[in-house]
N, C-alpha and C positions, 0 to 999 in steps of 0.2 A: 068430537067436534072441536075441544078446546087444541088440539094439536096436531087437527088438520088429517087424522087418517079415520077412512072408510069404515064402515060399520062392519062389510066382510073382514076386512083387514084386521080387524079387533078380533070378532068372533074365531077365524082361523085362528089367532095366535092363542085364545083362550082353547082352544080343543087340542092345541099343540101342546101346552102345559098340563091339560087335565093327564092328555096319555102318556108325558112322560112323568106324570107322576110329582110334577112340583104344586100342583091346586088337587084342591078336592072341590067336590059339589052336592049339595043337600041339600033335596026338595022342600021347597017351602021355605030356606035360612037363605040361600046365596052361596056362594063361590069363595072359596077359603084359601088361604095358603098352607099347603099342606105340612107337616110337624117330621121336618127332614132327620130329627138329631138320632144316631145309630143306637141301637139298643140290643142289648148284651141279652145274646144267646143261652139262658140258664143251663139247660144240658151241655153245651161247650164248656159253658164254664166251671160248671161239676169236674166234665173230663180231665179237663186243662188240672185244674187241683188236685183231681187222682193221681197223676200222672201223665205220661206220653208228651207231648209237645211243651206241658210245662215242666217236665224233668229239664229239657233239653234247653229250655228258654234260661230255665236256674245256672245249669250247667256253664252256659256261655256269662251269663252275668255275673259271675262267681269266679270264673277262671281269662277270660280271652279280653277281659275291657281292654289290654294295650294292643290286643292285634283289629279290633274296629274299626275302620273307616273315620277320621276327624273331620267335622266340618267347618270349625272353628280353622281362623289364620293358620297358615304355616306360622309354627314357635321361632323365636328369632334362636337361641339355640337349639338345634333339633337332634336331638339322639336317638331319637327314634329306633325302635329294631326292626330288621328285616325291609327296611326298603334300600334299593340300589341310588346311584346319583345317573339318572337319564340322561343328564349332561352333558357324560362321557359317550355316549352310543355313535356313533360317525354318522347323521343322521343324512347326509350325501349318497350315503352308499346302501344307505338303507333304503331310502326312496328309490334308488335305481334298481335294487334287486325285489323291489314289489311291483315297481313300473315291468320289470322281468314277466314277473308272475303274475299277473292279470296279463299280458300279453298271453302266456302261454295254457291259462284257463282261456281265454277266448277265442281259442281253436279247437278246444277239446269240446268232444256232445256234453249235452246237459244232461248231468245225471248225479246219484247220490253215490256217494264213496266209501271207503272200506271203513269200520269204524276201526279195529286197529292203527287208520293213520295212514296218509300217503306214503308206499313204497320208499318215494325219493327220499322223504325227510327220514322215514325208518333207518334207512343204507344210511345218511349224514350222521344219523346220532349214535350206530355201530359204530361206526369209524371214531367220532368223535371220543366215546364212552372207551374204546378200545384202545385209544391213543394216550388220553388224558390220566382214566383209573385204571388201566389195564383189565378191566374185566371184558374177558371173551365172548362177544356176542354176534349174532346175524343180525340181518334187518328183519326177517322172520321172529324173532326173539324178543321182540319190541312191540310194547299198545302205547300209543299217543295218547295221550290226556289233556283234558283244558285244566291242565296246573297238578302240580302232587297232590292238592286237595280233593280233585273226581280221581287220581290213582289210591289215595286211601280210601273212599269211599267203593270206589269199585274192588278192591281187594275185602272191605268187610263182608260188601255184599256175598261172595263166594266164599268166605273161609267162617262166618259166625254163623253158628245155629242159636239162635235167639234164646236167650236166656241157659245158652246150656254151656256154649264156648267161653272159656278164659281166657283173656288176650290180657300180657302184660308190658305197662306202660311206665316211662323212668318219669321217677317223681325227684327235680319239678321236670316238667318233658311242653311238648308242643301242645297246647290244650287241643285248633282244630283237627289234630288227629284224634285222638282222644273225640272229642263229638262225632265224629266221622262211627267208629265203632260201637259207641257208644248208640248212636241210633241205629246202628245194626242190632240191636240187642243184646250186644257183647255185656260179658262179665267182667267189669275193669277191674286189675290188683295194678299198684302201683310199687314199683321197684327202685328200691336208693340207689345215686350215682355217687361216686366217690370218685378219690383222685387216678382210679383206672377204669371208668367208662362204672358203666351198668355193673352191677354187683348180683354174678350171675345164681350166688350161693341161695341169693333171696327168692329166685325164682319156686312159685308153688309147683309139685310133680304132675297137676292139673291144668299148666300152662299148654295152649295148641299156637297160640299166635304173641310171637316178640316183636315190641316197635322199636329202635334204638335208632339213633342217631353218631353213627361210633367216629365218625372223620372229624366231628366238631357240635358234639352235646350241646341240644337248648336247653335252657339257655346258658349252662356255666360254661361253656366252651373246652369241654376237657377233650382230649381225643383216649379214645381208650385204648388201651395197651395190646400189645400182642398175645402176651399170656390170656387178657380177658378175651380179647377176638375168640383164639382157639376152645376156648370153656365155654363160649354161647355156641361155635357152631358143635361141639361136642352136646353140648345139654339139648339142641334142639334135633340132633341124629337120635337120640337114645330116646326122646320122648315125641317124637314124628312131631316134630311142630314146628312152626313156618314163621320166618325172621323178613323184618319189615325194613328193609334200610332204606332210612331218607337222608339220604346226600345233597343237603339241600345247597351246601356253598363252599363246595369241594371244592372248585377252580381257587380261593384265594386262598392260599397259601404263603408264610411269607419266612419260614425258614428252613429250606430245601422241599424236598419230593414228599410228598403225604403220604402213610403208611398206608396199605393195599387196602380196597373196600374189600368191606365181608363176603362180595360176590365173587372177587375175584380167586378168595379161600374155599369158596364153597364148591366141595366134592359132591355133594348127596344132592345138589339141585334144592335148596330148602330157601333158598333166599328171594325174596323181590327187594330188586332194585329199582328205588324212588328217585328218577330226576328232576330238577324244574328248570325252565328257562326265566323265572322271573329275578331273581337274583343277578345274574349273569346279562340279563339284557332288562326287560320292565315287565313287572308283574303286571299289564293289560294286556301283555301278550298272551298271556293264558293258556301256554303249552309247557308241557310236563311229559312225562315217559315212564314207564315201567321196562326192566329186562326181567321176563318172567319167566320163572322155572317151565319146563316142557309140563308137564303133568298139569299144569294151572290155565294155559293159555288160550283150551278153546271154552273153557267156564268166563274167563274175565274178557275175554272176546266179544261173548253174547251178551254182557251184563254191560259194555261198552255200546253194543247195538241196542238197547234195550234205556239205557239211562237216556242216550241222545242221537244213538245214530250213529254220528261221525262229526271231529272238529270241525273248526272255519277250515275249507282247502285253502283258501286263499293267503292264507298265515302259514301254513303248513308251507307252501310252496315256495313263498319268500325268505324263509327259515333256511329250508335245505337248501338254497344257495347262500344263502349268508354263510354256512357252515362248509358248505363245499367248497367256496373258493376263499376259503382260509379266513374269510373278513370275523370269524365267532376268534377265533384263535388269539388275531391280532387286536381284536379288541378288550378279550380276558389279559392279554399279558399291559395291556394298557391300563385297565381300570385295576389289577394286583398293583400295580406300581404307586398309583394314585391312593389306593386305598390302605398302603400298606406305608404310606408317609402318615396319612391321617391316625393309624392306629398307632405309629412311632410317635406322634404327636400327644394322644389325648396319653400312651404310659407316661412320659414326661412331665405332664399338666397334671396328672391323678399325682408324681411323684412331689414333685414344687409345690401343687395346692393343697393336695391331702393327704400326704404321706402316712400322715398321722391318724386319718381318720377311716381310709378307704385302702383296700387289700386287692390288686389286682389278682385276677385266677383262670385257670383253661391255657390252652395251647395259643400255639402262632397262627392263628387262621379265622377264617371265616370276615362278617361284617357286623359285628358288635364283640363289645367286650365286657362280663361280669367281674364285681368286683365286690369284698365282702365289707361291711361297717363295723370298723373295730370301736365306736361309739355305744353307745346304748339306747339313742337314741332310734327309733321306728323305721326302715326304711319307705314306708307308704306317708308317714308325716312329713319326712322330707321330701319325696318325690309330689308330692301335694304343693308344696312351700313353693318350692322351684318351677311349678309350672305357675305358678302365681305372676314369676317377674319373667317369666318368657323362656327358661328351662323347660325342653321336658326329657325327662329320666322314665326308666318303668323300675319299678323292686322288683326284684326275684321272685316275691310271694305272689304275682299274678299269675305265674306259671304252674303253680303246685295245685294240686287238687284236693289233698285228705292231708298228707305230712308237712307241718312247717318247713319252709323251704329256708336255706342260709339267707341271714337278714345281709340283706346286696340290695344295688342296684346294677340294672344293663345299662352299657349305653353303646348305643348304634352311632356309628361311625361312616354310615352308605350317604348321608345327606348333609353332613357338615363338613365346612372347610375348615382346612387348616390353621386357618386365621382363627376363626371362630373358637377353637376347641380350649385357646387359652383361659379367653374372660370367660367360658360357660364356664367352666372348671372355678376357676377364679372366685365367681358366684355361689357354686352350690360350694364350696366348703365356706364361704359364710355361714350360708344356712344349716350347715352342720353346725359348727362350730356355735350360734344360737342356740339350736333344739338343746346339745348336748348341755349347755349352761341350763 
């Protein structure tokens, strides 16, 4: 009465909340609000501490805190690794080749699609992949992936028998590949990199599946030698076991032609080839590739129908023109340029600010650059410091899983400018140069 609605009006709304559950009601007491706060599933949470989800939970918290999602500010210095600068993308020409591609989905019937990936875009990324690393491929030769993270997962899926397969991984190396196999059940060993890639001597004779990164190692950025190339693809002929290459940012390059991917050496068919397009364009685009050995392809085919089906077409389709009419081409030789001032930049700024303190390492390429702490100081104390006054750095030790990893830090170079890279620099070797007092 005091607020003027109907007595049905009340009564409806009280049977609307008893059935969804927010009141209760007890004979003889009244109509209660019912006691919403979530409570912990004792047998889950047994499980969870035996293992299984919370291996995998430790795992990530332990090894991948710098590859997370931030939701905190963009950092006014930002180093960040592995993200590209979107900035650069022609976004004109991007619009007009999806404006393309929804034109030309909305003449085809409605129906579900190949999960190895649109034809069109398969034949773009042959060409492309054929052009760029010279390895020889068809468009039959290719499963699209939403990013190399469903191409590792889809390749564990087919190659680990759970707890029985050893799959070995470069220590420090990419953690979510590593969880990727790792929830496959894989048996991880982890293998030193030195200053010619993967050090193949360390491999156990129990090894079936190698992951390496050989055109530009995460994180030290080494490329690994030719002598090493031919000893991993010899060690994996003689013990049948299948090489994992992720070519994650092969395109930047910045002194001369990259030495050939492992695929393009490989005779015996043992290699998958890992692409992404996030690097090279924006990691929400969410397409990746494998070129897969013949013997592997209608296993990781169905494991592709089976995880999701089939990607967005609609990405798919605006991709392979992007790619087809040269605009992927002219935009890599645009953002190599731009990004290969910035890494000219921050060797100069690490040489002027911390010559003394910081040891640049790895080849000419990629979009970050490691570097070692000739201090004694921590590199997790300073990377901590620095994100304090608006730096942020990652240390080397976030990568590594079981072996202390070279006390470094990375820094990514895809989202800072030019301008910027002096005072960052500037900053964090104060902050050295504190700790180390």
């Amino acid at each position: 009465m005091h607020l003027g609605v109907s007595r049905n009006t009340a009564l409806a709304s009280y049977d609307l909340l008893l059935s969804e559950g927010y009141l209760t009601s007890r004979p003889g007491a009244g109509t209660f609000v019912a006691d919403l706060r979530p409570r912990q599933n004792p047998r889950k949470s047994r499980a969870t501490e035996a293992g299984g989800d919370g291996r995998l939970a430790a795992f990530w918290r332990g090894s991948a805190r710098s590859l997370r999602p931030r939701p905190a500010a963009t950092p006014r210095f930002d180093f960040r690794v592995g993200l590209p600068d979107r900035s650069l993308l022609p976004l004109q020409v991007w619009r007009r080749v999806t404006a393309r591609a929804l034109r030309t989905l909305s003449k085809s019937p409605t129906a579900y699609a190949e999960p190895e990936g649109r034809h069109v875009l398969r034949d773009a990324i042959s060409k492309h992949v054929s052009f760029a690393r010279l390895v020889d491929c068809q468009a039959d030769d290719i499963v699209v992936t939403a990013g190399a993270q469903q191409a590792f997962d889809l390749i564990a899926r087919i190659l680990v028998t759970p707890g029985k397969t050893t799959v070995a991984v470069e220590e420090p190396g990419y953690p979510p590949l590593r969880a990727a196999f790792a929830a496959a059940g894989a048996k991880l060993v982890t293998v030193a990199v030195d200053s010619e890639g993967l050090v193949v001597d360390q491999l156990p004779s129990t090894t079936r599946v190698i992951c390496v990164t050989p055109s530009h190692q995460f994180p030290l950025g080494i490329v690994m030698s030719p002598r090493r190339r031919m000893a991993l693809l010899d060690f994996a002929q003689s013990h049948d076991a299948a090489v994992i290459e992720d070519d994650y940012d092969s395109e930047f390059r910045y002194d001369g032609r990259s030495l050939d991917a492992l695929k393009t050496l490989d005779r015996t068919d043992l290699v998958f080839y890992v692409g992404t397009f996030s690097k090279s364009l924006f990691p929400e685009i969410r397409l990746g590739f494998v070129v897969v050995p013949k013997w592997a392809q209608p296993a990781l085919v169905e494991a592709k129908r089976i995880a999701d089906w089939h990607g967005t077409v609609f990405a798919q389709e605006a991709l392979a023109i992007f790619i087809d009419e040269g605009h992927m081409a002219r935009h890599v030789r645009k953002a190599r340029t731009v990004y290969g001032r910035r890494r000219g930049e921050l060797l100069r700024a690490l040489a002027d600010h911390c010559g003394k303190q910081l040891q640049p390492m790895g080849g000419e390429s990629g979009l970050h650059l490691a570097a070692t702490l000739l201090t004694p100081v921590g590199a997790r104390v300073v990377a901590a410091s620095a994100a304090e006054i608006g730096i942020e750095v990652t240390p080397l030790d976030a990568f590594a899983k079981s072996s202390p990893a070279p006390n470094g830090l990375v820094f990514g170079y895809g989202m800072i400018g030019e301008k910027q890279i002096d005072e960052g620099l500037r900053g964090l070797a104060g902050i050295i140069r504190r700790h180390s007092r």
